[in-house]
C-alpha positions as CSV (number, residue, x, y, z in Angstrom):
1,X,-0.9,12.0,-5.5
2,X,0.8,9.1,-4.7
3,X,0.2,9.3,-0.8
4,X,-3.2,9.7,-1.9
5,X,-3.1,6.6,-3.7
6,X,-1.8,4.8,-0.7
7,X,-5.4,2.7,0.5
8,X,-5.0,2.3,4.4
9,X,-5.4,5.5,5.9
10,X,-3.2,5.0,8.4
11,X,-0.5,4.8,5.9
12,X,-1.6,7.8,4.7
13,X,-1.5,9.4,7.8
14,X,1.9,8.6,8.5
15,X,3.4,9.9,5.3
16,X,1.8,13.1,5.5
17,X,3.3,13.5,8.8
18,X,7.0,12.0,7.8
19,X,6.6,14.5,4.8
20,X,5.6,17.4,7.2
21,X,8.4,16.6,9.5
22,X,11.0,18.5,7.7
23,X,9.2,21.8,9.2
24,X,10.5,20.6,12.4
25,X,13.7,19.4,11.6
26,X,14.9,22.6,10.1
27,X,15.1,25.4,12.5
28,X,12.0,28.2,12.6
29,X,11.7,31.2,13.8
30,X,8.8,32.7,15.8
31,X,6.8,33.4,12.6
32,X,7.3,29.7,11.5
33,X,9.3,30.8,8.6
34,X,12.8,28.4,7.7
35,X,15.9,30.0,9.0
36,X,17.7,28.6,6.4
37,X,19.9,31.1,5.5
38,X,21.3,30.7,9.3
39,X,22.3,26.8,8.2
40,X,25.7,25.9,6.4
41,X,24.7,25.1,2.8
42,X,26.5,21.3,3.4
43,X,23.8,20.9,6.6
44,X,21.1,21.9,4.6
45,X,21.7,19.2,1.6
46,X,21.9,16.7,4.5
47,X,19.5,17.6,6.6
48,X,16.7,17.5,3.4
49,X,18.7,14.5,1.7
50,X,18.0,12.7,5.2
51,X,14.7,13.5,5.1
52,X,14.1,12.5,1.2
53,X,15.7,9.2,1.8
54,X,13.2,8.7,4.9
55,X,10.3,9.8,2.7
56,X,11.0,7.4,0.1
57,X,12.2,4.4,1.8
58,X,8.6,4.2,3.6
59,X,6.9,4.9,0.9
60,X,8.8,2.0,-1.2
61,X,7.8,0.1,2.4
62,X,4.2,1.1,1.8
63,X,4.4,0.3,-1.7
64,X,6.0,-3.6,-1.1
65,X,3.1,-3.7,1.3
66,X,0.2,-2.9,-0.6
67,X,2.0,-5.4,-3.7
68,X,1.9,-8.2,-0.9
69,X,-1.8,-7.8,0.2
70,X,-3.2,-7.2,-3.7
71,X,-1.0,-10.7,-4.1
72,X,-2.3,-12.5,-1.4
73,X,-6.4,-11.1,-2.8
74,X,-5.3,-12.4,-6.1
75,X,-4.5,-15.9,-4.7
76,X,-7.8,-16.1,-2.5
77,X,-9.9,-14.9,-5.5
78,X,-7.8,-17.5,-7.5
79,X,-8.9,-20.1,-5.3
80,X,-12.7,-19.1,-4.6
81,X,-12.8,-19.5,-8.6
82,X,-11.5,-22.9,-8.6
83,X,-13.1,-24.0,-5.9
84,X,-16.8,-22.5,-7.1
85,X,-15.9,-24.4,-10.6
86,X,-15.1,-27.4,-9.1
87,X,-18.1,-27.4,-7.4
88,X,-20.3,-26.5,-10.2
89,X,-18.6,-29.7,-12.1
90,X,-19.7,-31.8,-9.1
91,X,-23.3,-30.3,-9.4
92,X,-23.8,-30.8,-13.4
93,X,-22.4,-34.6,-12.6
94,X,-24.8,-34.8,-10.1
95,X,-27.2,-34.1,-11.9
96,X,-26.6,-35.9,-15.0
97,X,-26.2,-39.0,-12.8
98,X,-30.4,-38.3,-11.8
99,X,-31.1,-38.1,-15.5
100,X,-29.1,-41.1,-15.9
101,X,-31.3,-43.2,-13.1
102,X,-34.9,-41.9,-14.5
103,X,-33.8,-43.0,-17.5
104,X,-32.3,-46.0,-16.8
């Protein structure tokens, strides 16, 4: 769910392959079944705790990168706000400046 989530595709791409990877990283055997019983039970845990750790850190990567581009959106749409206000202040003065002459 949470690759899912990710909204480049190409970061999606790459942490379905880093997840799939641990299918090459543990031994198989012809029939693509885990010879895991043939790895010491210490290898396994690192072997898999490697893997986790390389799962998560680019994930949290992904995750720190998606915070800085939403940030970065936030700011532009900040400023497109300000600036279209400001402009619409300078418009109604405008135009209350024209009143002001035909009147005057």
């Amino acid at each position: 769910k949470t690759v899912a989530s990710l909204h480049m595709e190409s970061w999606r791409t790459e942490m379905i392959a880093r997840i799939n990877r641990i299918n090459g990283v543990l031994p198989t055997n012809s029939a693509n079944s885990l010879w895991l019983s043939d790895i010491p039970a210490d290898d396994k845990s690192e072997v898999i705790q490697q893997w986790m750790d390389s799962v998560m850190r680019k994930l949290y990567h992904f995750k720190a990168e998606h915070y800085r581009y939403v940030k970065e959106a936030i700011t532009l749409l900040e400023l497109a706000l300000w600036k279209a206000r400001l402009e619409e202040t300078e418009e109604n003065d405008d135009e209350g400046r024209t009143e002001e002459t035909k009147t005057g």
